[in-house]
N, C-alpha and C positions, 0 to 999 in steps of 0.2 A: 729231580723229584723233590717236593718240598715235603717240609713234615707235615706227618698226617695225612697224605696224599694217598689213596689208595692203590693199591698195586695193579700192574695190567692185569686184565685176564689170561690165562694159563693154556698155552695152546693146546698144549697136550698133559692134562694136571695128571698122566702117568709115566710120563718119562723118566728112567729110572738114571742111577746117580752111574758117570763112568769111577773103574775103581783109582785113576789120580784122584777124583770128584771126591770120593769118601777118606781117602788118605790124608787131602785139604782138609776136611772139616772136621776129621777125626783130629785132627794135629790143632785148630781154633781150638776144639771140647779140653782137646790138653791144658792148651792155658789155663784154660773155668776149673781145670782140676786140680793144676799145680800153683795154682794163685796161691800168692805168701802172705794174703790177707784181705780182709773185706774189697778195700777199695780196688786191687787190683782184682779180684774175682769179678767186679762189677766193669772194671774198664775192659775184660774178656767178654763177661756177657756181652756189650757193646757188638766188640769183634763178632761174636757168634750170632747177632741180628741183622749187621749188614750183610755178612754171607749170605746168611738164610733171605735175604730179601733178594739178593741177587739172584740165586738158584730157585727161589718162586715166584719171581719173572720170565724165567728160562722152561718155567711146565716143568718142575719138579713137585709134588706132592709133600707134603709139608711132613709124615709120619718118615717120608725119606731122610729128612733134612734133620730131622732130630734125632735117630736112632744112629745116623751117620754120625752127628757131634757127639751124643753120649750125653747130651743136657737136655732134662727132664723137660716138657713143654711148661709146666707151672713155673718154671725158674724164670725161661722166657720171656713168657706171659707176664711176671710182677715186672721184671725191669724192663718189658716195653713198656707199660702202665706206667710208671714213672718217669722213663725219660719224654714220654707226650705229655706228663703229666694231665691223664686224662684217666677217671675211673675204671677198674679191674672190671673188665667184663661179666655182667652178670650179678656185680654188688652192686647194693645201693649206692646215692651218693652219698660221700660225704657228710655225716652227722644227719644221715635219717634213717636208724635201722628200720631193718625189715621186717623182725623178730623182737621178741624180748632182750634177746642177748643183743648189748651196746657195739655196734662195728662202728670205727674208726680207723680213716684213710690215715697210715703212716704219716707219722709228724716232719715238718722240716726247720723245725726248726726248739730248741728245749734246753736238756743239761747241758749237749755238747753243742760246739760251735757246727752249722751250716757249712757242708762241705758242698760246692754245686756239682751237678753230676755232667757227663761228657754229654752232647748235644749230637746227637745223629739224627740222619734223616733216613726215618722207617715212616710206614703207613699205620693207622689205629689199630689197638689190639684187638677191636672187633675185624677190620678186614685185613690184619696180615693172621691172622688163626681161623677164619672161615674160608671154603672150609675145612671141615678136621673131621676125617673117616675115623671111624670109631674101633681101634686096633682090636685084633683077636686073641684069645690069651697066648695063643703059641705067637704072635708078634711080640707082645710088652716081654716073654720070655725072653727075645731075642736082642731087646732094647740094651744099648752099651750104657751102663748109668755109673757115675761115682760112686767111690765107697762109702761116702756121707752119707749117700741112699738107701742105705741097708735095713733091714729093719731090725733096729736097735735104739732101746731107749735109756738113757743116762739119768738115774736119778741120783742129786747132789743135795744135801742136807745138809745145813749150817748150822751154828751151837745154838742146843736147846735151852741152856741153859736159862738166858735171859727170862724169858716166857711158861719157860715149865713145858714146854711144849713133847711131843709124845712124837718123835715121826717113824717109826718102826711101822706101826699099825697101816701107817698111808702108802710106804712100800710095800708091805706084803699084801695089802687091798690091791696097788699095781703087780705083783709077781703071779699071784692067783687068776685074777683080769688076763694075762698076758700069757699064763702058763699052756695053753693047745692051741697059740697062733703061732709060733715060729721068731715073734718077737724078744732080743734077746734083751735083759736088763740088768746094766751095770749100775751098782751104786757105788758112792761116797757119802760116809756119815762124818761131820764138824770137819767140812773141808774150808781150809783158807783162799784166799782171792785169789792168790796165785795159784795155782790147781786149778782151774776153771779149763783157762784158755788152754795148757797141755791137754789137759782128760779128754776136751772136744777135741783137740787135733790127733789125739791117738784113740777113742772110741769111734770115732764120725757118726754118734748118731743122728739117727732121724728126729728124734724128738728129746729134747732139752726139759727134765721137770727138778723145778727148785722147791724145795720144803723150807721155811727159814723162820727167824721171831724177826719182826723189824719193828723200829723206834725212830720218834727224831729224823726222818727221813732218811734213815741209813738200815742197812739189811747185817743181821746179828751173824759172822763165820770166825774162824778161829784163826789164832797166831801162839804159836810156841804151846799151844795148850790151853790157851786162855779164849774169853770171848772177848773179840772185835769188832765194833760196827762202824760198818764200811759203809763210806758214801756210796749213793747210786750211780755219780760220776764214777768214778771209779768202776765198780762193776761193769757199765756199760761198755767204759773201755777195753775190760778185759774181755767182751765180747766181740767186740768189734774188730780184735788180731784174731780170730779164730780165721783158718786158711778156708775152712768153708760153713759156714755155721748150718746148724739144722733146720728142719721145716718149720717146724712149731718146737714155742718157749712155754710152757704154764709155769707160772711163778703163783705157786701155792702160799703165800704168807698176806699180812694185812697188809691194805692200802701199797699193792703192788703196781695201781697202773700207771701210774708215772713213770714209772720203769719197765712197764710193757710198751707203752708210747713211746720211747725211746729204743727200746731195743728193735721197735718194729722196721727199723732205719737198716737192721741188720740179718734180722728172722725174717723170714717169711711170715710168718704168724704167729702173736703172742697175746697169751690169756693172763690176763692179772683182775685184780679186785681194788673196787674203790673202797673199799669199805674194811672194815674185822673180820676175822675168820676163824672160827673155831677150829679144832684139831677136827671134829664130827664131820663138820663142813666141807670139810677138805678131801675127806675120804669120800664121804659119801657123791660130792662131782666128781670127784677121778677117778672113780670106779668105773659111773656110767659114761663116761667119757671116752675112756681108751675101750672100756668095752664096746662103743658103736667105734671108734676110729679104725679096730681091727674086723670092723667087718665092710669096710673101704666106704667108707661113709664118711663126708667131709668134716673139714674142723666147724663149719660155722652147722650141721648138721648134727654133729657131735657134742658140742655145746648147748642147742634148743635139749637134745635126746637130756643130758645130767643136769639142766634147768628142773626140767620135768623129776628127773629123780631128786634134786633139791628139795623140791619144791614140797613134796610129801612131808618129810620128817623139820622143813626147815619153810614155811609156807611165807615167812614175813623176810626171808632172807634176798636183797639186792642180787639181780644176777650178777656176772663178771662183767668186763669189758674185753673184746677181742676186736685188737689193731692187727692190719695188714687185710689180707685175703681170707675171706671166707670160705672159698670154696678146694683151698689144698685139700690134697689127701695122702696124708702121712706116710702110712706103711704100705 
């Protein structure tokens, strides 16, 4: 089969998995879970889409095939789009949104150097996910998903100092937002570089939000007590050892897409700003934001929703840029 090559049709698209069958693929989702870092979590996914390509050539039903591995279909879904290198089903192409809010297909190439990715041969992410029965709640109940998946949101806060900047008020706009969904939220306030990448390997959240002042192309965090500003390289790196990073990054501070374009290499979806951001600004989209994200409403859906609330109190204000997928859904 070459790439891109659509899959046979499924003789019997309800043939259910023998339990060796799910033991196999429970054991692949392991890897995706115990992966000791980006790159290896991505050389799993790998593993986890030729399986699945085999077993939905053989008339397995594809809601079997993932609930068996324990990885999420959107996880799938992005890293088959990548390695066809061919558009996320359902997004634009490539530097034509659809919307006000700016999408942008993940970069390959920026701060850090182009790592190529493994080359397999899968069919398009249009016909290896079509089609896709639409589970019942008592299924997604019963779906085996990592502990990344959780719903759990980390906010990290770097030194205010630089900027004067106020970030209390934009967590507790998140804590109130989040407080009767079941979403739990860890903060760190003047956390250093280092603390990043542990905090995500022992919170696993689902959603990644950074408060910060940046300057000079570097983001304002702390060392020994003091402020530091840390190159983006750097940051990114520390992103990039995280064992499984989260779904969505919002990097709430000025002129952060540079470093959403980058991170998008490693998030599944990251919201930054080309532009300044006032402390008002900031609250006022990340209100309306996670308040549609927690009502399973997608990130590029959740972003038009706190456009609109922008837009009100702040009418002349640039929307964000949001690199990778539009159409995840968070918690």
């Amino acid at each position: 089969m070459t790439p891109g090559e659509a899959l046979p049709a499924a003789a019997d698209p309800t043939r259910a998995l023998s339990l060796p069958e799910i033991t196999y693929l429970n054991n692949v989702g392991a890897l995706f879970r115990s992966a000791p870092g980006y790159r290896a979590s991505q050389d799993a996914l790998d593993t986890a889409l030729r399986a699945a390509e085999r077993f939905r050539a053989e008339g397995v039903a594809w809601p079997e095939i993932t609930r068996a591995l324990g990885i999420p279909q959107d996880e799938l879904r992005h890293r088959l789009a990548e390695t066809t290198r061919k558009p996320h089903p359902g997004l634009p192409a490539p530097g034509v949104p659809a919307t006000r809010t700016h999408w942008h297909a993940p970069p390959f190439a920026g701060l850090m150097d182009q790592q190529g990715s493994s080359s397999i041969s899968t069919p398009s992410p249009q016909s290896f996910f079509s089609p896709t029965p639409t589970p019942s709640p008592a299924y997604e109940a019963n779906v085996i998903t990592p502990s990344a998946l959780t719903r759990r949101l980390l906010f990290i806060a770097g030194d205010p100092r630089p900027g004067r900047n106020n970030f209390g008020p934009e967590v507790a706009e998140i804590r109130a937002v989040l407080s009767g969904s079941y979403v739990g939220v860890t903060e760190m306030s003047s956390a250093s570089l280092a603390e990043f990448s542990p905090a995500l390997d022992l919170h696993a959240p689902a959603a990644l939000h950074v408060a910060a002042h940046s300057s000079f192309g570097g983001i304002h965090l702390t060392q020994a007590g003091g402020d530091l500003c840390v190159a983006l390289e750097a940051f990114v790196e520390q992103i990039a050892r995280v064992r499984l990073p989260p779904r969505l990054a919002v990097l709430n501070f000025c002129h952060s897409s540079a470093l959403a374009a980058e991170m998008a290499r490693t998030v599944t979806t990251v919201i930054g700003w080309p532009h300044s951001l006032s402390d008002h600004e900031a609250r006022t989209f990340t209100g309306q934001l996670y308040r549609s994200l927690v009502t399973r409403r997608s990130v590029g859906e959740s972003c038009k929703d706190a456009e609109a609330a922008l837009a009100g109190p702040h009418p002349d204000a640039p929307p964000p840029d949001l690199y990778g997928s539009a159409v995840t859904h968070v918690f």
